[in-house]
VOSE-680480 format. One record per residue (C-alpha): x, y negated, z; residue in three letters. Coordinates in steps of 0.1 Angstrom, whole numbers, plus 5000, padded with zeros to 4 digits. Layout:
<recs>
rec px X&py Y&pz Z&resn ALA .
...
</recs>
This chain:
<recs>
rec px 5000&py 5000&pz 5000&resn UNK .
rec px 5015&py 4969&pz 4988&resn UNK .
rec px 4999&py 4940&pz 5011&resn UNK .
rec px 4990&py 4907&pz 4997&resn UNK .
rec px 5013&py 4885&pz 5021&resn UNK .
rec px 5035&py 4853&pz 5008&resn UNK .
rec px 5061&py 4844&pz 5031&resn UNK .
rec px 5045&py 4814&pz 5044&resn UNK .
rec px 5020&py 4837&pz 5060&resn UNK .
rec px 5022&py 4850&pz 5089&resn UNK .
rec px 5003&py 4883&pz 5108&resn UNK .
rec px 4991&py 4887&pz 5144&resn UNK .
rec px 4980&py 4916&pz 5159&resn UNK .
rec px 4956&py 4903&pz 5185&resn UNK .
rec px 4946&py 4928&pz 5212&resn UNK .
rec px 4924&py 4929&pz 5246&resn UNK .
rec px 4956&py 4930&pz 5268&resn UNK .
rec px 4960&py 4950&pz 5303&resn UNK .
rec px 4976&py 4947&pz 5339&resn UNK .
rec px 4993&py 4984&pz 5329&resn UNK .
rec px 5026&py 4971&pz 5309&resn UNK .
rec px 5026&py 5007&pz 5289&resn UNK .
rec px 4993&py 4992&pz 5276&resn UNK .
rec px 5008&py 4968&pz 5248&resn UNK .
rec px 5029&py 4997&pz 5236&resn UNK .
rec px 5006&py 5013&pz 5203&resn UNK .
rec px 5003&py 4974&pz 5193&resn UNK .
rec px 5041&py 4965&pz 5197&resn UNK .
rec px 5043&py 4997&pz 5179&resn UNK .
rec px 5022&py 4986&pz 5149&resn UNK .
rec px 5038&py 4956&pz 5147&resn UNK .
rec px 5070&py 4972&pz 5147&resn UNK .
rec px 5066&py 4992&pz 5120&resn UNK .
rec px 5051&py 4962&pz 5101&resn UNK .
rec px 5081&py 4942&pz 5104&resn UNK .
rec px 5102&py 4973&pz 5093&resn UNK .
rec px 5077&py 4985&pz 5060&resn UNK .
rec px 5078&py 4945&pz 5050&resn UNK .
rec px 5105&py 4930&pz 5065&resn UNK .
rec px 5100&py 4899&pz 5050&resn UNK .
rec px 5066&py 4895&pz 5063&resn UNK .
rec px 5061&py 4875&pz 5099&resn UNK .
rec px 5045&py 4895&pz 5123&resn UNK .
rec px 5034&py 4890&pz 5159&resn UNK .
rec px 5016&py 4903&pz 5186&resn UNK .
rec px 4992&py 4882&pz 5210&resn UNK .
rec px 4966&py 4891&pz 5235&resn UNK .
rec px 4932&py 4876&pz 5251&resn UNK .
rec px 4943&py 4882&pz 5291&resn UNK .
rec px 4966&py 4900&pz 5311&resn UNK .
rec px 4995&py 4900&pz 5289&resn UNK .
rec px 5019&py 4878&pz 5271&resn UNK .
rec px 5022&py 4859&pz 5248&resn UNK .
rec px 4987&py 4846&pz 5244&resn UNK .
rec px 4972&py 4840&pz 5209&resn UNK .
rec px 4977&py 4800&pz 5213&resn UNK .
rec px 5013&py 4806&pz 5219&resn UNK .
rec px 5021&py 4822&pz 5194&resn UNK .
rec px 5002&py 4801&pz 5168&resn UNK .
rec px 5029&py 4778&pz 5182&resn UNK .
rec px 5057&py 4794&pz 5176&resn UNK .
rec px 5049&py 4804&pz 5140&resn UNK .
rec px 5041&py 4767&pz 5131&resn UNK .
rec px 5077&py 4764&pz 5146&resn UNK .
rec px 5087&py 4787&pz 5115&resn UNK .
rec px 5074&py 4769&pz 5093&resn UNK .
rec px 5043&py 4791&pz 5085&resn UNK .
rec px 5010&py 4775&pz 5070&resn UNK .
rec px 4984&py 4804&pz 5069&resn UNK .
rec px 4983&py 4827&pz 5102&resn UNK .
rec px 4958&py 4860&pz 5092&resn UNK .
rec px 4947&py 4875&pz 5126&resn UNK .
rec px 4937&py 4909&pz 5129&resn UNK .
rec px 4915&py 4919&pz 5162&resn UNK .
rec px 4931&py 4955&pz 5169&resn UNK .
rec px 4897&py 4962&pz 5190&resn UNK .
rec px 4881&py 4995&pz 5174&resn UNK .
rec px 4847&py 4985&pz 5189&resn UNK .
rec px 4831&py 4948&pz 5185&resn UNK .
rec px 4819&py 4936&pz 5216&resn UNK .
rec px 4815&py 4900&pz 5228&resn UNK .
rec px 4852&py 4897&pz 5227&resn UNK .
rec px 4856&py 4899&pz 5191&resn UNK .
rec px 4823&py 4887&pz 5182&resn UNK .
rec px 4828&py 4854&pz 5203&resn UNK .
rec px 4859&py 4849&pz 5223&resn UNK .
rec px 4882&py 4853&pz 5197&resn UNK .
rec px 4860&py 4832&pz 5167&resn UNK .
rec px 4859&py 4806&pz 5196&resn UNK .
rec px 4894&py 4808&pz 5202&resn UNK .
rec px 4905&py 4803&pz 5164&resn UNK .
rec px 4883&py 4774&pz 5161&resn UNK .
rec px 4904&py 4755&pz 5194&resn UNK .
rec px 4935&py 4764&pz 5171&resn UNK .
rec px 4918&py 4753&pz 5139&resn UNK .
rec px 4915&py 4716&pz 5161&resn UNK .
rec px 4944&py 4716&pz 5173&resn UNK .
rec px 4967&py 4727&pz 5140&resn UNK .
rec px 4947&py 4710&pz 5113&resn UNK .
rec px 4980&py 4717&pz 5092&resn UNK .
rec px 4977&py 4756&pz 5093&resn UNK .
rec px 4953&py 4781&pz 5077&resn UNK .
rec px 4933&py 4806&pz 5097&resn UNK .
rec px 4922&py 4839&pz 5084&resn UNK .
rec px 4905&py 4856&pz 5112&resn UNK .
rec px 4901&py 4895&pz 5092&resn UNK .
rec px 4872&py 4916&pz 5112&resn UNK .
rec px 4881&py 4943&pz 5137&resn UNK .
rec px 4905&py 4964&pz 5130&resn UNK .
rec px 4877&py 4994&pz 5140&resn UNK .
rec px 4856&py 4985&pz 5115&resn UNK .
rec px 4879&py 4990&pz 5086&resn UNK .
rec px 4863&py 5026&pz 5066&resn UNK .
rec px 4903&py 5033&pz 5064&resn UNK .
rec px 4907&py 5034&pz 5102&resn UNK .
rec px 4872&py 5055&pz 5105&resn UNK .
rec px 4881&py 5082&pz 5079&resn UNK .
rec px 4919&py 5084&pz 5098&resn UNK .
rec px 4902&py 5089&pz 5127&resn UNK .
rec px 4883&py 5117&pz 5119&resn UNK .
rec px 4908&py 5130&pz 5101&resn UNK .
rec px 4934&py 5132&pz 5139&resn UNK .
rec px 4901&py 5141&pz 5155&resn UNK .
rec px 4891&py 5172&pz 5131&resn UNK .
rec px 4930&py 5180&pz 5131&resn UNK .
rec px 4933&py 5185&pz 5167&resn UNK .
rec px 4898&py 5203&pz 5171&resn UNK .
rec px 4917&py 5227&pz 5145&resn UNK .
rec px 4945&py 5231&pz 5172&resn UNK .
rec px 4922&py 5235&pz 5202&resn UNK .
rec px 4910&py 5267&pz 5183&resn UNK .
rec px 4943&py 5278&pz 5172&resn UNK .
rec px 4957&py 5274&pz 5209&resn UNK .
rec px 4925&py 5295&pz 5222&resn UNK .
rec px 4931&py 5322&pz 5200&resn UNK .
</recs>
């Protein structure tokens, strides 16, 4: 998959956030592998609460790159009220206060028919080893 990012775009992986520190790891994980598939391409991670960096911050530090669109994907696989309102609201604060920069805010990453069929496919896949195990 060849993504359609110019290199005054910037990515941020935008998650929930948790008090457990081993939380953030699958996202810095993603983003990691990001960075090394297209190494050209900007890539950060941010979260609502309870972790660091925030989303605001690091808006702030890719404007200090020099970047001009920011596309922000929610890495919730549900949509509740945080994706649906806390996160719109939050882009429109940034929209104010960075009238120079672009926002794309993409929808939920669990809403994506990609990331449904992948996760049937790990779910069937290890249903198939639960019986293989048993037998």
């Amino acid at each position: 998959m060849n993504p359609s990012i110019d290199s005054g775009t910037g990515v941020v992986l935008f998650a929930h956030g948790s008090r457990d520190p081993l939380w953030r790891l699958p996202i810095d994980a993603v983003a990691q592998h990001m960075a090394s598939q297209w190494p050209n391409m900007s890539v950060a991670v941010a979260f609502l609460e309870l972790t660091q960096p925030d989303l605001p911050s690091t808006i702030e530090q890719m404007m200090k790159q020099g970047l001009s669109h920011v596309r922000i994907v929610p890495m919730f696989l549900g949509v509740g009220r945080h994706a649906r309102e806390d996160l719109p609201e939050i882009v429109l604060g940034l929209t104010e206060a960075y009238p120079q920069m672009q926002f794309e805010l993409v929808p939920a990453i669990g809403e994506h028919p990609a990331m449904t069929s992948l996760m049937a496919h790990i779910a069937a896949g290890q249903m198939s080893c639960q019986k293989t195990n048993k037998a």
